[in-house]
GUNUVEX-633829 format. One record per residue: residue in three letters; chain; x, y, z of N, C-alpha, C in turn. Coordinates in Angstrom, 2 decimals, padded with zeros to 5 digits. Atoms other than C-alpha are relative to their C-alpha. Layout:
BEGIN
<bati><type>ALA</type><mol>A</mol><n_x>X</n_x><n_y>Y</n_y><n_z>Z</n_z><ca_x>X</ca_x><ca_y>Y</ca_y><ca_z>Z</ca_z><c_x>X</c_x><c_y>Y</c_y><c_z>Z</c_z></bati>
...
This chain:
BEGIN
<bati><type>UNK</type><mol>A</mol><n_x>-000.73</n_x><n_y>-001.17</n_y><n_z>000.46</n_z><ca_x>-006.63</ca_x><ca_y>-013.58</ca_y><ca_z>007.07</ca_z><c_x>-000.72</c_x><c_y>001.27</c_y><c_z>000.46</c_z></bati>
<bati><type>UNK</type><mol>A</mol><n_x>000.38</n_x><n_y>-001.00</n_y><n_z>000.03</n_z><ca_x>-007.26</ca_x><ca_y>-010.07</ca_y><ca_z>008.04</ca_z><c_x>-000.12</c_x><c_y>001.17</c_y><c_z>-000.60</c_z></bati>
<bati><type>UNK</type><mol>A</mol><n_x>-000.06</n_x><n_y>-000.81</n_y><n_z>001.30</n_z><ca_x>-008.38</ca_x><ca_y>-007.56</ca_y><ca_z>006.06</ca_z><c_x>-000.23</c_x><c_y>001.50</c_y><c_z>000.51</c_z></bati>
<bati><type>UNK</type><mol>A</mol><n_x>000.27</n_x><n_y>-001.49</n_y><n_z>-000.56</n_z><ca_x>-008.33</ca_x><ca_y>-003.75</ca_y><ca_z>006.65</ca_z><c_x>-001.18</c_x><c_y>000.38</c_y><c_z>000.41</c_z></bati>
<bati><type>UNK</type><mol>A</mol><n_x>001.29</n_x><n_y>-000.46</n_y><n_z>-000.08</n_z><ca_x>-012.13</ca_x><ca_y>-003.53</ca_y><ca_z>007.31</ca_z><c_x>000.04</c_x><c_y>-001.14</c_y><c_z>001.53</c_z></bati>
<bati><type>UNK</type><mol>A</mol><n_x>000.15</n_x><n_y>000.79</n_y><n_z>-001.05</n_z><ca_x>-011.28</ca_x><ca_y>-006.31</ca_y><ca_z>010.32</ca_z><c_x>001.11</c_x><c_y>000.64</c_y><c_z>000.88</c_z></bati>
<bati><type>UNK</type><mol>A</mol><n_x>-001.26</n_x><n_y>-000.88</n_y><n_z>-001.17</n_z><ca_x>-008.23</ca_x><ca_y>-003.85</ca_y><ca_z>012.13</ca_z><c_x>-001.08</c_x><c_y>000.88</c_y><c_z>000.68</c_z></bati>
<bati><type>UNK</type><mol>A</mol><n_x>000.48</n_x><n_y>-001.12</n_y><n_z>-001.60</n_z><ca_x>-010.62</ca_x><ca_y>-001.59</ca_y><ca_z>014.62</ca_z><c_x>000.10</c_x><c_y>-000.66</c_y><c_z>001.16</c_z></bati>
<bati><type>UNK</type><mol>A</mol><n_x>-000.41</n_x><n_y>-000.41</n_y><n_z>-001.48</n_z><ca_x>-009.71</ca_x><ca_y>-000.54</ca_y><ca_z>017.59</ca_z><c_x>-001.04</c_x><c_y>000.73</c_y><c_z>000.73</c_z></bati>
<bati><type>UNK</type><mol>A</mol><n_x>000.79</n_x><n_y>-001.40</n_y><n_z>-000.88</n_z><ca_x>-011.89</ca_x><ca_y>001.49</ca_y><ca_z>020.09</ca_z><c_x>001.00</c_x><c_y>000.05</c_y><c_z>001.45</c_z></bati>
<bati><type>UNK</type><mol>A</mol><n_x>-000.33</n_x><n_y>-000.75</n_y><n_z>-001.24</n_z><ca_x>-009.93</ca_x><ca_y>003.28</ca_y><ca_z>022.73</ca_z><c_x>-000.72</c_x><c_y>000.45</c_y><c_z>000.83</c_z></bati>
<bati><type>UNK</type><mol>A</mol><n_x>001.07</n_x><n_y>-000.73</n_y><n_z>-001.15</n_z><ca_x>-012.02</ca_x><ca_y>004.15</ca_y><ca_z>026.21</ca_z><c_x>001.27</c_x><c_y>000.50</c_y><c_z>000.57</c_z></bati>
<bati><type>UNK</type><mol>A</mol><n_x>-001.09</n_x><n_y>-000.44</n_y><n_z>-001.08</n_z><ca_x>-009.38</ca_x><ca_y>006.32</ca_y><ca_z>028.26</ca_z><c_x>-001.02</c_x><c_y>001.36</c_y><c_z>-000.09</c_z></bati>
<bati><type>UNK</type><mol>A</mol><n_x>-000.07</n_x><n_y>-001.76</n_y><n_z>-000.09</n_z><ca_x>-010.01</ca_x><ca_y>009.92</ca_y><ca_z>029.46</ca_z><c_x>000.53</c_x><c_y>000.93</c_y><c_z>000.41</c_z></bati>
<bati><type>UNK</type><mol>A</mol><n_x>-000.57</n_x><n_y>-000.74</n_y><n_z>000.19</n_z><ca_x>-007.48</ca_x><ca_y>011.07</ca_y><ca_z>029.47</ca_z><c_x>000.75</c_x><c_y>000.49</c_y><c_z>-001.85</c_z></bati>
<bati><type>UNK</type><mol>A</mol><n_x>-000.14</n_x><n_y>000.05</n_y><n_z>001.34</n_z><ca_x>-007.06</ca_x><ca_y>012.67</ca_y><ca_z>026.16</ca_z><c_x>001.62</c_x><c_y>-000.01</c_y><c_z>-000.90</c_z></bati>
<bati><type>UNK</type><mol>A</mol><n_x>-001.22</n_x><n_y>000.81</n_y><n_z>000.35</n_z><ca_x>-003.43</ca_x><ca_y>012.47</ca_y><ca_z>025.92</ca_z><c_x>000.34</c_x><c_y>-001.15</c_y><c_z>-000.61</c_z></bati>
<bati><type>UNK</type><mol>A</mol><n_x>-000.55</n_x><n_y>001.46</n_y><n_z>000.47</n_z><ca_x>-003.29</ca_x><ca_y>008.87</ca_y><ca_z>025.47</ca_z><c_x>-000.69</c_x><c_y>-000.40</c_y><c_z>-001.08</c_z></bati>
<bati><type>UNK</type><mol>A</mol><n_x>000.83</n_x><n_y>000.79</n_y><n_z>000.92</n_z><ca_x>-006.15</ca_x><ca_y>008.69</ca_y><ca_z>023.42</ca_z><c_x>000.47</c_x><c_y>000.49</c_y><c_z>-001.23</c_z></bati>
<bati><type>UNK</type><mol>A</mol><n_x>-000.93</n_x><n_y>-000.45</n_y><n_z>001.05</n_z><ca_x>-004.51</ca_x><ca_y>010.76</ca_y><ca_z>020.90</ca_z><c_x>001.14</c_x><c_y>-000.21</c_y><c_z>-000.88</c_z></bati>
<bati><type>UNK</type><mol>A</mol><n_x>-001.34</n_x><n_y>000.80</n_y><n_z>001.11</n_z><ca_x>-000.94</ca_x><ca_y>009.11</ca_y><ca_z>020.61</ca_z><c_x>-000.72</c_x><c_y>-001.44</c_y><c_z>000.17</c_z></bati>
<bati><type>UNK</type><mol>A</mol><n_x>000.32</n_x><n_y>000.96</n_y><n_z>000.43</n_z><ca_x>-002.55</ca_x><ca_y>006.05</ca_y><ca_z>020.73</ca_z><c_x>-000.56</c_x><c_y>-000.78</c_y><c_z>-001.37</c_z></bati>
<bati><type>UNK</type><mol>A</mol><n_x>000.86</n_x><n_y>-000.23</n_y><n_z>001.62</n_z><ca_x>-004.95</ca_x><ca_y>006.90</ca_y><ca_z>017.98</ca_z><c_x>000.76</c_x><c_y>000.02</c_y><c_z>-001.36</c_z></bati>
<bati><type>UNK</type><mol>A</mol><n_x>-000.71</n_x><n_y>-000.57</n_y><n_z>001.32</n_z><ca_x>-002.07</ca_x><ca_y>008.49</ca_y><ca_z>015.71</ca_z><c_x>000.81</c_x><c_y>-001.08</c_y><c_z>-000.38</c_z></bati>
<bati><type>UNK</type><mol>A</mol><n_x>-000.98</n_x><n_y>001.39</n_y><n_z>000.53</n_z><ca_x>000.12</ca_x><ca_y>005.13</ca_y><ca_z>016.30</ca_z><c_x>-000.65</c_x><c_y>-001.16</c_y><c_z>-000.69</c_z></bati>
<bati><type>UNK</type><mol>A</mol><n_x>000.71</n_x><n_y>000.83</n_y><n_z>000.15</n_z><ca_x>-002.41</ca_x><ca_y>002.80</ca_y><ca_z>015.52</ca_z><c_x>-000.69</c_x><c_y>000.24</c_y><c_z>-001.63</c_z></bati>
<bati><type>UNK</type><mol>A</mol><n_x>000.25</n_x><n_y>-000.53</n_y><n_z>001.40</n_z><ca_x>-003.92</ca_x><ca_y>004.68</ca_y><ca_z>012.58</ca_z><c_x>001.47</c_x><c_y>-000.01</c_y><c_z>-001.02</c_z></bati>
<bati><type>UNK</type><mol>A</mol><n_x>-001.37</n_x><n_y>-000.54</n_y><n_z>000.80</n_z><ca_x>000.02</ca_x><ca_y>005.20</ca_y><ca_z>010.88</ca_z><c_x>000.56</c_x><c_y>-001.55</c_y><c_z>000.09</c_z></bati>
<bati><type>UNK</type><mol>A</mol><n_x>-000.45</n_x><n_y>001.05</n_y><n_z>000.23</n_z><ca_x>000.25</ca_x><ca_y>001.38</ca_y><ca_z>011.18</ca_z><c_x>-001.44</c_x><c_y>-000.57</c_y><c_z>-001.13</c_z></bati>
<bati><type>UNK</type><mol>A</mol><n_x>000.77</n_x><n_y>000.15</n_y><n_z>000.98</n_z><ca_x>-002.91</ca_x><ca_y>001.25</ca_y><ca_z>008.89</ca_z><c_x>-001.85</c_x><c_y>-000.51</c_y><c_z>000.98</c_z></bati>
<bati><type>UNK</type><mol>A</mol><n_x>001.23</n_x><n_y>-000.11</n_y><n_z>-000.58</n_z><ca_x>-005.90</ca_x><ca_y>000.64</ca_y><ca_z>011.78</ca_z><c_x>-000.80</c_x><c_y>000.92</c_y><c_z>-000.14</c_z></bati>
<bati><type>UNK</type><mol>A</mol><n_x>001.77</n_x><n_y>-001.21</n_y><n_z>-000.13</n_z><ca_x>-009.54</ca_x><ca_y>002.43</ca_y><ca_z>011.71</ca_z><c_x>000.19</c_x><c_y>-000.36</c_y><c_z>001.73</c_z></bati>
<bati><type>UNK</type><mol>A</mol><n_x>-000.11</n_x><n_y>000.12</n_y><n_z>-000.85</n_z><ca_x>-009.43</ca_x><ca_y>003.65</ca_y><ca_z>015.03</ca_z><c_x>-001.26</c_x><c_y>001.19</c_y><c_z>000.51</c_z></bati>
<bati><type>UNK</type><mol>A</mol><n_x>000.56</n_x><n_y>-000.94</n_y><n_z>-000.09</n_z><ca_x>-012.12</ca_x><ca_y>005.21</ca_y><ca_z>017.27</ca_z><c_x>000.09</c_x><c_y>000.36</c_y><c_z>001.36</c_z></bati>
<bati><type>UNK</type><mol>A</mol><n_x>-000.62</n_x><n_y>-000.18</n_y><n_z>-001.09</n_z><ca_x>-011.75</ca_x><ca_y>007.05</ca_y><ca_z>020.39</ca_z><c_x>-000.85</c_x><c_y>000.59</c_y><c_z>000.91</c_z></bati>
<bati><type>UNK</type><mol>A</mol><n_x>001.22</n_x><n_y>-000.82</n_y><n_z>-000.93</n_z><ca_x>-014.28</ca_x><ca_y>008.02</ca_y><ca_z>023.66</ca_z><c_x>001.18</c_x><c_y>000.25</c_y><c_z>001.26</c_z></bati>
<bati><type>UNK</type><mol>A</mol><n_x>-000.66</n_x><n_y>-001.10</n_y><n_z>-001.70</n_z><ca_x>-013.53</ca_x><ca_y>010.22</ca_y><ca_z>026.87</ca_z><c_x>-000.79</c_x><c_y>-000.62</c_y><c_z>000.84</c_z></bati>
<bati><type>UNK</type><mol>A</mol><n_x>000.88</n_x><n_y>000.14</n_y><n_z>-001.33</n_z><ca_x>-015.76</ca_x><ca_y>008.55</ca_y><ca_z>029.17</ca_z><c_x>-000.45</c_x><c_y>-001.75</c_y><c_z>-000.27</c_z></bati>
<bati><type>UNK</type><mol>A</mol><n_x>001.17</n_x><n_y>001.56</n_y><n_z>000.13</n_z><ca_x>-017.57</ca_x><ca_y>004.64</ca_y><ca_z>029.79</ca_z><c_x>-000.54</c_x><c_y>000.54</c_y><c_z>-001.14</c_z></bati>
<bati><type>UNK</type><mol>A</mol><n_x>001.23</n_x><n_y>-000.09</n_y><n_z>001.16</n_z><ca_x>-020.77</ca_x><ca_y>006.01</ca_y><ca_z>028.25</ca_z><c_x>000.06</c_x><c_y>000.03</c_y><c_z>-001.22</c_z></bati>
<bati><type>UNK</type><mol>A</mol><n_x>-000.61</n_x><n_y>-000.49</n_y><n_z>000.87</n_z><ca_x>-019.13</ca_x><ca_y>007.31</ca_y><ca_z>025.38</ca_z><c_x>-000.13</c_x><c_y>-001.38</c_y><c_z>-000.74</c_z></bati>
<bati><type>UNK</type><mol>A</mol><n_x>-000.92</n_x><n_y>001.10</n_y><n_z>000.64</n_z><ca_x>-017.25</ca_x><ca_y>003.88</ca_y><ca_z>024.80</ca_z><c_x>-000.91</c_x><c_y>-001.23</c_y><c_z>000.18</c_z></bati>
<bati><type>UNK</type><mol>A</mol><n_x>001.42</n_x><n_y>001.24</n_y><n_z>000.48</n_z><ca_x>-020.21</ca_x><ca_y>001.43</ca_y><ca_z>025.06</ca_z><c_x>-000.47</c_x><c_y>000.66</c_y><c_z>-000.86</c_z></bati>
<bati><type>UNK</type><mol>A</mol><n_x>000.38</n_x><n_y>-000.21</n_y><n_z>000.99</n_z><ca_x>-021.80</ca_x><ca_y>003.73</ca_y><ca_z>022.70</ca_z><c_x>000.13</c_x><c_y>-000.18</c_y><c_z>-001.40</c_z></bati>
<bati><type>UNK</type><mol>A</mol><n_x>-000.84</n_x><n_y>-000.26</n_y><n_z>000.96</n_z><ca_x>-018.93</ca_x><ca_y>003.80</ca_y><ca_z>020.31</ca_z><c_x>000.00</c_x><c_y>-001.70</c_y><c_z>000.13</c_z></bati>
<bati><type>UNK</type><mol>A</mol><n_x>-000.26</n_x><n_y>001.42</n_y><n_z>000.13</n_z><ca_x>-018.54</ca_x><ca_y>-000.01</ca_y><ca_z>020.96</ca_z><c_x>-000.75</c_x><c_y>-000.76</c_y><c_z>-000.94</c_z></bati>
<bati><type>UNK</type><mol>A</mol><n_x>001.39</n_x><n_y>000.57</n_y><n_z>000.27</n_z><ca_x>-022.17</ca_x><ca_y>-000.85</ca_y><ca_z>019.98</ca_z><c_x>000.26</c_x><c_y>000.64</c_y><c_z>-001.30</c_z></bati>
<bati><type>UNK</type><mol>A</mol><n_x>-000.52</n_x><n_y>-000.55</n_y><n_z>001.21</n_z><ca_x>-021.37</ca_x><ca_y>001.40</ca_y><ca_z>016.71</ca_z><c_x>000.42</c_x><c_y>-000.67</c_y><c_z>-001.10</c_z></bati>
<bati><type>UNK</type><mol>A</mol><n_x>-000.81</n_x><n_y>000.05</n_y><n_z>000.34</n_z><ca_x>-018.46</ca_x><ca_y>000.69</ca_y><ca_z>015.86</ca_z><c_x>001.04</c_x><c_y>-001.28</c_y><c_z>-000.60</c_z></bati>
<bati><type>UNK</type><mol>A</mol><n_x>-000.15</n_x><n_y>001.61</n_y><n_z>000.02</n_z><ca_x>-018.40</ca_x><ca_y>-003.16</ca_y><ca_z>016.62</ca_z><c_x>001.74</c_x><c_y>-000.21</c_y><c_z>000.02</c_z></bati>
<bati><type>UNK</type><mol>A</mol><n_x>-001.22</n_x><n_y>000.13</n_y><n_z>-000.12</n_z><ca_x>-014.17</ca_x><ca_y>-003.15</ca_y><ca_z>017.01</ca_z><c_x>000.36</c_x><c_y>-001.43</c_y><c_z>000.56</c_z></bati>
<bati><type>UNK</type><mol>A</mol><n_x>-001.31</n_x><n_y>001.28</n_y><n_z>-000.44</n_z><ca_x>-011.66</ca_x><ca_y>-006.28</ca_y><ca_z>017.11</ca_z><c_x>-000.13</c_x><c_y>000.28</c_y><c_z>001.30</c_z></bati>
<bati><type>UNK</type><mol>A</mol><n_x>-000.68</n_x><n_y>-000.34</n_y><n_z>-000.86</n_z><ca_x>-009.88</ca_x><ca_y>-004.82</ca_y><ca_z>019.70</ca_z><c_x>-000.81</c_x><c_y>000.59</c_y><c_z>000.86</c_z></bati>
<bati><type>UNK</type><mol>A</mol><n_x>000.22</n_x><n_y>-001.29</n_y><n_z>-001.06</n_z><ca_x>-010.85</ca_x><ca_y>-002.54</ca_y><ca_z>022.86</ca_z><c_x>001.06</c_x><c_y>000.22</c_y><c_z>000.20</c_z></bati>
<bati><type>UNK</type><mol>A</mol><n_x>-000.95</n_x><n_y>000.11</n_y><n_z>-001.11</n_z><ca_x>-008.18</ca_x><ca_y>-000.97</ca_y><ca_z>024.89</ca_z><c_x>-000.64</c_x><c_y>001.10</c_y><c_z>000.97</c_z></bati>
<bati><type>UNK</type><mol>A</mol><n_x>001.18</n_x><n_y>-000.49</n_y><n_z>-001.13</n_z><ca_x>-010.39</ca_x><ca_y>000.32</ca_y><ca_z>028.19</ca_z><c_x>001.25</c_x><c_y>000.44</c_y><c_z>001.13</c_z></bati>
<bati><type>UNK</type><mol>A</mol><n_x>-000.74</n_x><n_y>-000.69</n_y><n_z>-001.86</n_z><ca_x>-008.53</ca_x><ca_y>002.65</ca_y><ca_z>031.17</ca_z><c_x>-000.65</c_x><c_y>-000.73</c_y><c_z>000.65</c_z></bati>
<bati><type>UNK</type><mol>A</mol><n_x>001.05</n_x><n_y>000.53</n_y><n_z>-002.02</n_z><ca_x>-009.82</ca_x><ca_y>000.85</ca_y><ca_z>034.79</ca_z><c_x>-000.39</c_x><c_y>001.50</c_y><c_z>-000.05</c_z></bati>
<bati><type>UNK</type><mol>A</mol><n_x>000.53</n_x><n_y>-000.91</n_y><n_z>-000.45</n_z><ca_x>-010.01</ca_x><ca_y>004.12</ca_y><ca_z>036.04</ca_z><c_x>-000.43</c_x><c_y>001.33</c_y><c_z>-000.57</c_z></bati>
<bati><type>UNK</type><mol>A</mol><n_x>000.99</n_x><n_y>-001.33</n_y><n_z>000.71</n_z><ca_x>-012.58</ca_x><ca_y>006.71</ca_y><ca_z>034.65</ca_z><c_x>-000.97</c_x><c_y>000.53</c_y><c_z>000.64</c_z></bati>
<bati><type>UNK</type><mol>A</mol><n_x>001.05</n_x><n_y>-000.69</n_y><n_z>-001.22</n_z><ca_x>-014.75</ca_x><ca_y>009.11</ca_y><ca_z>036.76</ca_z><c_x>-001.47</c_x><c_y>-000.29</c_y><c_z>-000.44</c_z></bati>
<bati><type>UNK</type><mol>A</mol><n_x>001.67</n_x><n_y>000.18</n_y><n_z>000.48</n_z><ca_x>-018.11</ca_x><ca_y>008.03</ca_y><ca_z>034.86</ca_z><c_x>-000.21</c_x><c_y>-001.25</c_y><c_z>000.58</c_z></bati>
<bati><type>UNK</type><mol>A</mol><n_x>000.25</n_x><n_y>001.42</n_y><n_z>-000.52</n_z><ca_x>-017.81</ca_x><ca_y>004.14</ca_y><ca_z>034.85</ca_z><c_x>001.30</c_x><c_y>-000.37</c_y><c_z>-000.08</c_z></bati>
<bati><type>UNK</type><mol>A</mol><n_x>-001.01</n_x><n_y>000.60</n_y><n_z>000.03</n_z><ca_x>-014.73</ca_x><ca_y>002.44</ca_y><ca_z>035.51</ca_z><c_x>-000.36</c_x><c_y>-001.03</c_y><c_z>-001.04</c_z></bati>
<bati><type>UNK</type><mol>A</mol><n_x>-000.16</n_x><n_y>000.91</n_y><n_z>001.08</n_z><ca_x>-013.46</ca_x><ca_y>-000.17</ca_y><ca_z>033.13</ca_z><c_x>-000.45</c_x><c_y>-000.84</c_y><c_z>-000.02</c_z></bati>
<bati><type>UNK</type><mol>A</mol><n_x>001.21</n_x><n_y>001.40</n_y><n_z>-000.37</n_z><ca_x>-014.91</ca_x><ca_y>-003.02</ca_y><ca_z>034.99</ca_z><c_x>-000.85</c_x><c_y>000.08</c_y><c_z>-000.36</c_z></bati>
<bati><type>UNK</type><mol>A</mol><n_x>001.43</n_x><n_y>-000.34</n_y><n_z>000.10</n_z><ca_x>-018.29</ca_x><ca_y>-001.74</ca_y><ca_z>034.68</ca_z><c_x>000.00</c_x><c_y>-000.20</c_y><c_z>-001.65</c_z></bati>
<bati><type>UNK</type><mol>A</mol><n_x>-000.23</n_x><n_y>-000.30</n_y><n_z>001.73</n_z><ca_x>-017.79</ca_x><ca_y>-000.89</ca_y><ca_z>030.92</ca_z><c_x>000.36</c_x><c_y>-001.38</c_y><c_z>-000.47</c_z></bati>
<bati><type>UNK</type><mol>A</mol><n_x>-000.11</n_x><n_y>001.72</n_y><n_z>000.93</n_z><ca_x>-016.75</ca_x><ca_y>-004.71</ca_y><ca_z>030.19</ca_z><c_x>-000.94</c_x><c_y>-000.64</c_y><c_z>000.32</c_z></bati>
<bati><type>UNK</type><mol>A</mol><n_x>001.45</n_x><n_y>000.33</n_y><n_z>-000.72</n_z><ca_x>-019.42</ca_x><ca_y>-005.74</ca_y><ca_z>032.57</ca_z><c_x>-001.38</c_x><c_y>000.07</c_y><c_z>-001.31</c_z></bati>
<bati><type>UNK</type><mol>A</mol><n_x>001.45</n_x><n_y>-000.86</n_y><n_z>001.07</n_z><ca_x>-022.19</ca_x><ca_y>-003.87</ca_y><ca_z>030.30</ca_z><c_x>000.34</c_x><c_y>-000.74</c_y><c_z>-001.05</c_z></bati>
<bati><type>UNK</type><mol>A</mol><n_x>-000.52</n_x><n_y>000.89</n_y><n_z>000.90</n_z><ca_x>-020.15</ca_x><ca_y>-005.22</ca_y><ca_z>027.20</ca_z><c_x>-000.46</c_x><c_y>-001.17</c_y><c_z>-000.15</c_z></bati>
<bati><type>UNK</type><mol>A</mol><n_x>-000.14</n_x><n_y>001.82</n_y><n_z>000.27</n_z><ca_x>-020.02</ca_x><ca_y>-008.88</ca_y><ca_z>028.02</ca_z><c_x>-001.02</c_x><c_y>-000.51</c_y><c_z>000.58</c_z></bati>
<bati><type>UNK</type><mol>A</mol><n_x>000.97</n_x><n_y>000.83</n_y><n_z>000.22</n_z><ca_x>-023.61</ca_x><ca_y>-009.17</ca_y><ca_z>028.50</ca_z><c_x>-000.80</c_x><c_y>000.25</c_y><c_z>-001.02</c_z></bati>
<bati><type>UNK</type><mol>A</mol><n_x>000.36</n_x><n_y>-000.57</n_y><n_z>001.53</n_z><ca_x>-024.48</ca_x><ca_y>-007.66</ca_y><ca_z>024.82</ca_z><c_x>000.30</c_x><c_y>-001.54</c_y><c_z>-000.54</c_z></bati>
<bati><type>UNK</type><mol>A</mol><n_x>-000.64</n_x><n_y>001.02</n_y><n_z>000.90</n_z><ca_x>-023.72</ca_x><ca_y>-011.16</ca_y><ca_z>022.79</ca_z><c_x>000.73</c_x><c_y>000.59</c_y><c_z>-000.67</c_z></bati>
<bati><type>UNK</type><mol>A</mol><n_x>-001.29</n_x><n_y>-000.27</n_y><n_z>000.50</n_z><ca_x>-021.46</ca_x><ca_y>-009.13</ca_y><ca_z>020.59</ca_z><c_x>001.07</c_x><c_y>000.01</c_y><c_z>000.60</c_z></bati>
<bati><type>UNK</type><mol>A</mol><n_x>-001.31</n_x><n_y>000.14</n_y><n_z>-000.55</n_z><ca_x>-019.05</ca_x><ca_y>-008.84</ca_y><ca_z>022.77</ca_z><c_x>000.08</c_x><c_y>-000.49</c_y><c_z>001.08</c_z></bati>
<bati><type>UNK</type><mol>A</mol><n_x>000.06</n_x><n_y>001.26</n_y><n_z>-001.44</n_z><ca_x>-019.07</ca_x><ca_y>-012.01</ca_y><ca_z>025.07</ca_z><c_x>001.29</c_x><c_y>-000.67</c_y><c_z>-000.33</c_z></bati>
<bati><type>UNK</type><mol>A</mol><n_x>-000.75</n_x><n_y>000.84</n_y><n_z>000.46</n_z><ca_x>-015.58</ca_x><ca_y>-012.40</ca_y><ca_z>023.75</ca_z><c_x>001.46</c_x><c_y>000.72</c_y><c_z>001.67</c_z></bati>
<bati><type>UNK</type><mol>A</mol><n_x>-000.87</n_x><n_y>000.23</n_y><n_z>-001.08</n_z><ca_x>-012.57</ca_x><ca_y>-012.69</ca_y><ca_z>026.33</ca_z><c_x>000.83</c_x><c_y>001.50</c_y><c_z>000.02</c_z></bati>
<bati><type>UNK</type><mol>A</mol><n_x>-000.51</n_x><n_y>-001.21</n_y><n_z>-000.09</n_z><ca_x>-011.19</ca_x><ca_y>-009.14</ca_y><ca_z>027.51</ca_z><c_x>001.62</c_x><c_y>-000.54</c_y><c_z>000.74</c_z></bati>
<bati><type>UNK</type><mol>A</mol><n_x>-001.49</n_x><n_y>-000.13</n_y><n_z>-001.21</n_z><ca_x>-007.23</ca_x><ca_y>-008.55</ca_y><ca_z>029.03</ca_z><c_x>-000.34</c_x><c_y>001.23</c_y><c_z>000.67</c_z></bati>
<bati><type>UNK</type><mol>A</mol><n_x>000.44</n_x><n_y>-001.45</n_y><n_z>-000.55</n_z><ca_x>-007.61</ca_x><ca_y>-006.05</ca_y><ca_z>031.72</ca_z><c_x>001.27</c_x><c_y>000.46</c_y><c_z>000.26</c_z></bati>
<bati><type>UNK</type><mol>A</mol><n_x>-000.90</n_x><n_y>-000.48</n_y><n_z>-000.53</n_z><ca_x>-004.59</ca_x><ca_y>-004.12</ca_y><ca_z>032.11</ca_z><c_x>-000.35</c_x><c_y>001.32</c_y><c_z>001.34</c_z></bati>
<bati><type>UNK</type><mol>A</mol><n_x>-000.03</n_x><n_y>-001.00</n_y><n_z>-001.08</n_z><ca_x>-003.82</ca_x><ca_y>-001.69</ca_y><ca_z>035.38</ca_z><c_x>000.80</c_x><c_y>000.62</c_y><c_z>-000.24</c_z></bati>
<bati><type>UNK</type><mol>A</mol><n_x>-000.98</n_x><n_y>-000.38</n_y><n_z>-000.19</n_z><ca_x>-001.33</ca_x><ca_y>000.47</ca_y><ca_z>035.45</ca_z><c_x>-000.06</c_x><c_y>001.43</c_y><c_z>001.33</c_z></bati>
<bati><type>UNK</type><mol>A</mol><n_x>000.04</n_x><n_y>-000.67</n_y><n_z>-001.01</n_z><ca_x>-000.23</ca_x><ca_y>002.84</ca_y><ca_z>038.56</ca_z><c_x>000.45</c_x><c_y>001.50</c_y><c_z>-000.13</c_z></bati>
């Protein structure tokens, strides 16, 4: 069963647009949600924050997304199975 203290999310995008309605939809369905502008940011916030979920942009001018799961999935916390989406 999941319990409200097991719904986080961490958003990596930077563009802050998305991270915003993402944030407001996700929160207004009852998620703790937290949100970085950059890689660095979002390993920071990861290591934190410890989140269920990620949802990681590929492309970010610091570290791309790869990199950022890379770094991730050799932490043992999060050696758990990522989806990578692209979009164009």
């Amino acid at each position: 069963m999941i319990t409200f203290n097991d719904k986080k999310i961490l958003i990596i995008d930077d563009e802050s647009e998305i991270t915003f309605l993402l944030q407001n939809s996700f929160e207004a369905d009852g998620y703790q949600v937290v949100a970085a502008n950059t890689g660095v940011d979002g390993i920071i916030e990861a290591r934190r924050f410890n989140p269920n979920i990620m949802i990681i942009d590929i492309t970010m001018p610091d570290l791309n997304g790869y990199k950022v799961i890379q770094i991730l999935r050799e932490e043992i916390e999060y050696s758990h199975d990522f989806i990578k989406c692209k979009t164009y």
